[in-house]
N, C-alpha and C positions, 0 to 999 in steps of 0.2 A: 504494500500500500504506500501510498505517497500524499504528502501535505503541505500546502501553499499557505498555511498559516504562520511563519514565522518571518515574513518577506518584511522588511518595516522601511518608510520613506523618511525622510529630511530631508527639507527644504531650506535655503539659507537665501533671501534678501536684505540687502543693502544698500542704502543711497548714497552707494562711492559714489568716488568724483568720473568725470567724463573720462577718466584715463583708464579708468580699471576696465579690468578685459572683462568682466562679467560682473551683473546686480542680481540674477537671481542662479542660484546653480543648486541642481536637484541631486541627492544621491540615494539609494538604495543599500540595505543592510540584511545579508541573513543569518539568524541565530544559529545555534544549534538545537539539536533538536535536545527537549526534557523529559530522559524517559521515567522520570516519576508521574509525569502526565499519563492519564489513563489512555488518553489519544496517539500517544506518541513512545508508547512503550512495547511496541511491538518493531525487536529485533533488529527484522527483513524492511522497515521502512527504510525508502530514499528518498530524497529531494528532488523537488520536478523542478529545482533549479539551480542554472550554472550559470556561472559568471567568467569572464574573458576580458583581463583591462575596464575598457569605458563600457559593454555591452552584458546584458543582464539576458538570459535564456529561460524562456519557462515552457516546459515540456507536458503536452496532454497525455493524464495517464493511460485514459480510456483509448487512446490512441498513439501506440510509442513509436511507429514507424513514421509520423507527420513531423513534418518542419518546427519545432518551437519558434512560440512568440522572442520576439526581438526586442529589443528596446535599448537606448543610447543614453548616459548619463553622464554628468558632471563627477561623478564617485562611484564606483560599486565596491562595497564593504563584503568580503567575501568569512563570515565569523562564523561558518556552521561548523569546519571539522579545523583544530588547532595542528595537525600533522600534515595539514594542505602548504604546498610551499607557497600560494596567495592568503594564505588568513592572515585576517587583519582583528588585532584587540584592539581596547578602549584606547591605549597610547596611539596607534598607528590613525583612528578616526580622528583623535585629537591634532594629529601631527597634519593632516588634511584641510577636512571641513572643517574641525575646531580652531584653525591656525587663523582661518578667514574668517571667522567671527572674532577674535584677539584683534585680527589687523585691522578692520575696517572700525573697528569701538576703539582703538589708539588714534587712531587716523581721526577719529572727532566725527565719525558716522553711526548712526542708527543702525544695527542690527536685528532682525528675530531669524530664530532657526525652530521652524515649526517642523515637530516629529508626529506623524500619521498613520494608522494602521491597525490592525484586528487588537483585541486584548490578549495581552501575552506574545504580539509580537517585539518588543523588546524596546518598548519607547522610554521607559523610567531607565532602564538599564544603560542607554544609552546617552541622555541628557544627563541623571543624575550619578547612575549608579550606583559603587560602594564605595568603602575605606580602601586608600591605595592602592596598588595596578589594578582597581576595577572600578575608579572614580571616574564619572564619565563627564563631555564636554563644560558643562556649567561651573563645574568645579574646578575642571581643570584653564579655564580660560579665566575664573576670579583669581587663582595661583597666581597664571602668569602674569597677571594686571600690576597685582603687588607685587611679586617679582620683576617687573620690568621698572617699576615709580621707584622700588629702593636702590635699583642698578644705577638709575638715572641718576637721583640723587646722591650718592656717593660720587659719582663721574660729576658733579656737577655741571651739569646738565640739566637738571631740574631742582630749582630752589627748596619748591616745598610740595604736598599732596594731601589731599583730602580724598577720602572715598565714603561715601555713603551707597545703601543698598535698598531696596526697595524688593519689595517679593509678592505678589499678587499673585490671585486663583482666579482665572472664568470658572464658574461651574456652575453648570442648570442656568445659562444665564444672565447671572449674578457674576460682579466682580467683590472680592474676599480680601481684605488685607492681613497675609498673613504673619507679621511682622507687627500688628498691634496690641497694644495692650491696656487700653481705654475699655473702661465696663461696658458692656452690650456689645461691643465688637466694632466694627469700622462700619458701620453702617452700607447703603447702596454707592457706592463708590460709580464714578465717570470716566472716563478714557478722555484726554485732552492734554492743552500744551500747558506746564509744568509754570516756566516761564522762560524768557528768552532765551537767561542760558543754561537752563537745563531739559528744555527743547521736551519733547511729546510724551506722554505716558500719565499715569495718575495723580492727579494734584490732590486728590486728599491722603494716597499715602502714605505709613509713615515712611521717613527717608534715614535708617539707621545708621550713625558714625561705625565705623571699625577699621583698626589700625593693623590688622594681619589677618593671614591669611585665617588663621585659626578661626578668628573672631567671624569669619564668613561661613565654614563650615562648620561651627555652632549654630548659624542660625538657619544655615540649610537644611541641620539637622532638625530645629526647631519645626521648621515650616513643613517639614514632612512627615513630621507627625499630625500637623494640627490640619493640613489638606483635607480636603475630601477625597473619595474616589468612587467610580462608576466604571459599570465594565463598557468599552467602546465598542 
């Protein structure tokens, strides 16, 4: 048997400058399979898909001698078998897609890298993931933020630095601030510009100080306990 449920998308726009060779660039990622999963714990399954550099292959099972669908990407994240000489882990997606979300938010550009796909295709794993070689883009792109401001600042190069963090949930919705801690919650929250210079996203909320990296992945850890979740 064979199953197309681990396939998972990211998407990464940005409003670089006229010089940047691309604003939107799409990639594709496949997990491996979990065979604690009731669905996915049999043996003899394979993957109705291959990957080849920039082109992504999905093969009909019901029909194994037809042409597989094609398809052309910006990325294809090959993560199902770790003995493949193409797998790519959480470092290697970072080292990619994550790199151009780092550049283009130094660069003084608006970012989102929107991950899309079945539940349990591997979207938490790959934005947030875990502790250490399994910490995935978000994490790894606030690292390098503050690793790059204290590199800066030592070379001086850059006098001083501020970072503040914001952490919102859409769900059902509803926009959530999860980073507050005002009794009753943050109320119905808006999407809008912040102010000049700090350009588009939620102006009610809060916008929390932290001085290391640590101090970011306490509160990521925060925020994802206090999430919501629904199956997509």
């Amino acid at each position: 048997s064979r199953d197309p449920s681990f396939v998972l998308a990211l998407t990464l726009s940005s409003n670089q400058s006229p010089m940047a060779e691309e604003n939107i660039k799409i990639a594709v990622r496949v997990r491996p399979f979990m065979r604690h999963l009731e669905h996915e714990a049999d043996p003899e399954m394979k993957s109705i898909v291959e990957m080849e550099g920039k082109r992504c292959y999905v093969h009909n099972p019901k029909e194994p001698d037809a042409k597989p669908k094609e398809g052309q990407f910006n990325y294809c994240f090959w993560s199902h078998n770790s003995d493949d000489s193409h797998f790519i882990d959480q470092a290697g997606v970072f080292q990619t897609l994550g790199l151009d979300v780092f550049n283009a938010a130094w660069e003084g550009y608006n970012s989102t890298l929107f991950a899309y796909g079945q539940s349990g295709s591997g979207k938490t794993y790959s934005m947030t993931g875990g502790k250490n070689e399994h910490a995935g883009i978000i994490p790894r792109v606030c690292k390098a933020l503050v690793e790059k401001c204290e590199e800066e600042r030592q070379a001086g190069e850059l006098k001083d630095y501020d970072i503040k963090i914001s952490i919102v949930q859409i769900y059902l919705e509803k926009i959530t601030d999860l980073l507050c801690t005002k009794k009753g919650g943050s109320g119905d929250l808006k999407c809008g510009q912040i102010s000049e210079q700090y350009g588009w996203g939620c102006p009610g909320a809060e916008r929390v100080p932290v001085t290391s990296y640590n101090d970011i992945e306490y509160n990521l850890d925060l925020c994802e306990k206090r999430k919501g979740v629904h199956a997509t």
